[in-house]
N, C-alpha and C positions, 0 to 999 in steps of 0.2 A: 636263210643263209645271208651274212652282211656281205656288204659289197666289197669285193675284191679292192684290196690298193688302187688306185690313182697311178695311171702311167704316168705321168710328170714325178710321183711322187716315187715310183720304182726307176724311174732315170737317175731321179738325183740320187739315191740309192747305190747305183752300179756303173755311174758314168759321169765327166764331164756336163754339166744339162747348157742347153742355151741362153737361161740366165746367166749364165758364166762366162761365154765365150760370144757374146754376141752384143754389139755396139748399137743402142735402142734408141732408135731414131723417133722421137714426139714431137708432134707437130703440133702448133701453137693451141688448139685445142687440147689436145693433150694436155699442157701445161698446166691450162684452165681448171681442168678438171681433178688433176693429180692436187694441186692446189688448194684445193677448195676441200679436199677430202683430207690431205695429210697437214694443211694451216701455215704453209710456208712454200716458200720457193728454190730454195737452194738443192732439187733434186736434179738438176742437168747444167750441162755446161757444153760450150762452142767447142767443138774440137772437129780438127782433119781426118777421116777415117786412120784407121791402122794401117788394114789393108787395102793399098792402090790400088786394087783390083776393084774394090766397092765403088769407084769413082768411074769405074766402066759401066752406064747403066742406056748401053748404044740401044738395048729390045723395050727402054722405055725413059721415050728423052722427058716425058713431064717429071721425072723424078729426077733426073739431072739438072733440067731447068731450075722446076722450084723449091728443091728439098737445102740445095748448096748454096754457098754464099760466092762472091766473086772469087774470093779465098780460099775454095774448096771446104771448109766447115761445116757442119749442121749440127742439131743443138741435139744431144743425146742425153739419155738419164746416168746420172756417176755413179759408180763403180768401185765397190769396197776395193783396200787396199789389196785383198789374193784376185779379184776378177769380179764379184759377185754385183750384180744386181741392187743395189743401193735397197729393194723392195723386196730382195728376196728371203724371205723368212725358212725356219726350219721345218712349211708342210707347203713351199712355195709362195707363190708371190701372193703380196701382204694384201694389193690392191684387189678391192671385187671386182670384176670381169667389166663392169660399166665406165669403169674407171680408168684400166687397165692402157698403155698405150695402145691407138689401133694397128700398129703392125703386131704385137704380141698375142690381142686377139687374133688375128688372120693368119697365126704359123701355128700349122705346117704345109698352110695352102702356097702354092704360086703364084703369084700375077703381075700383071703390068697394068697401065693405065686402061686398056684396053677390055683389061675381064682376066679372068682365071686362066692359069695353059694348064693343059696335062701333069699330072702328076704331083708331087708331093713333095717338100723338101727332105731329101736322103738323110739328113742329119739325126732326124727323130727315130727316136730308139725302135723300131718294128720287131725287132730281136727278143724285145721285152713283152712285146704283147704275147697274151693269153690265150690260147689253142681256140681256135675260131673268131678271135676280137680281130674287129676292124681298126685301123689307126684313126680314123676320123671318129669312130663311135667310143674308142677309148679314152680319147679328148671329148667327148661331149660335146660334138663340134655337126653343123651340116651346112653345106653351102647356101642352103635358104640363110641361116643364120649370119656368113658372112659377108652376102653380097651387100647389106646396107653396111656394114664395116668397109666394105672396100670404095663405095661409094661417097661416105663420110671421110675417109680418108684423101682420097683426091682432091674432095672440096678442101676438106683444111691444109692440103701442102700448098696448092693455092693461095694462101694466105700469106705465105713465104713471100713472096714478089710483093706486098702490098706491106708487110712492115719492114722489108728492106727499105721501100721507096719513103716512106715515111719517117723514118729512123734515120736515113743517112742523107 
C-alpha cells in the first residue's frame, strides 16, 4: 500500500500552511547554508516583525537579546507577493530538511533557550491527521531528532551580537 499524503502536504491542500503566514526568522547560519545550496543571497531581508506581539519573547530573553537588532529587526526569508514562502514550491518547501531554516525544522515543537515546554504549536492542522497518526510521527519528526537542531540554533543566534559588533 503507498504511503498516505504528507500532512504538510494535505495542510496546504485544506488550509492556510505556515509557510504562508509565518515570518522565518534565519540565523546567520542559516544564511550560510541556504546560500551555498540555492548560489545567491537575495532570499531574506531585515525587517520589524508584523506582529508586536513576536517582539514579546519575556519566557525566553536569549531570543530577544540576540535574534533583534537595536531597531527591533531580524533578518527573515522574503515572501512572494500573496504570503508564500519565497521556498515554498508546489509539494512544499524546495529546501532539503539539512538546509532548511533551523526554526522550520523544530515546528511544531515548543521551546525556549532552556529546552522543550509541553506541547505543541496549536496551529498545525491535527484535524487533518489520519485515524490513529500521531502529529510528530506524521511529520517524521522525534525529539531525539530535534534537540541538536535546538542546540545549533542557539549557538548560531549567538552569532547575532558578534556581527552586530563587527558591522557597526
Amino acid at each position: 500500500m503507498p504511503d498516505p499524503e504528507p500532512l504538510c502536504a494535505r495542510c496546504a491542500r485544506h488550509r492556510t500552511t505556515c509557510c504562508q503566514t509565518s515570518e522565518i526568522y534565519v540565523t546567520p547560519g542559516d544564511v550560510e547554508r541556504i546560500a551555498v545550496r540555492v548560489g545567491r543571497d537575495d532570499f531574506y531581508l531585515d525587517e520589524a516583525p508584523a506582529n508586536a506581539d513576536y517582539l514579546d519573547q519575556g519566557d525566553d530573553p536569549a531570543w530577544r537579546e540576540y535574534v533583534f537588532g537595536p531597531d527591533g529587526r531580524r533578518r527573515v526569508l522574503r515572501r512572494e507577493p500573496g504570503g508564500n514562502c519565497i521556498f515554498l514550491g508546489p509539494h512544499g518547501c524546495t529546501l532539503p530538511l539539512e538546509v532548511r531554516p533551523l526554526v522550520c525544522r523544530l515546528y511544531p515543537y515548543l521551546y525556549n533557550e532552556s529546552g522543550f515546554r509541553e506541547g505543541l504549536d496549536a496551529r498545525c492542522p491535527v484535524e487533518l491527521l489520519l485515524p490513529g497518526e500521531g502529529l510528530i510521527e506524521a511529520l517524521g519528526m522525534s525529539l531525539e531528532q530535534a534537540r541538536p537542531w535546538h542546540h545549533q540554533l542557539y549557538r548560531e543566534i549567538r552569532l547575532e551580537r558578534r556581527l552586530l559588533c563587527t558591522s557597526g
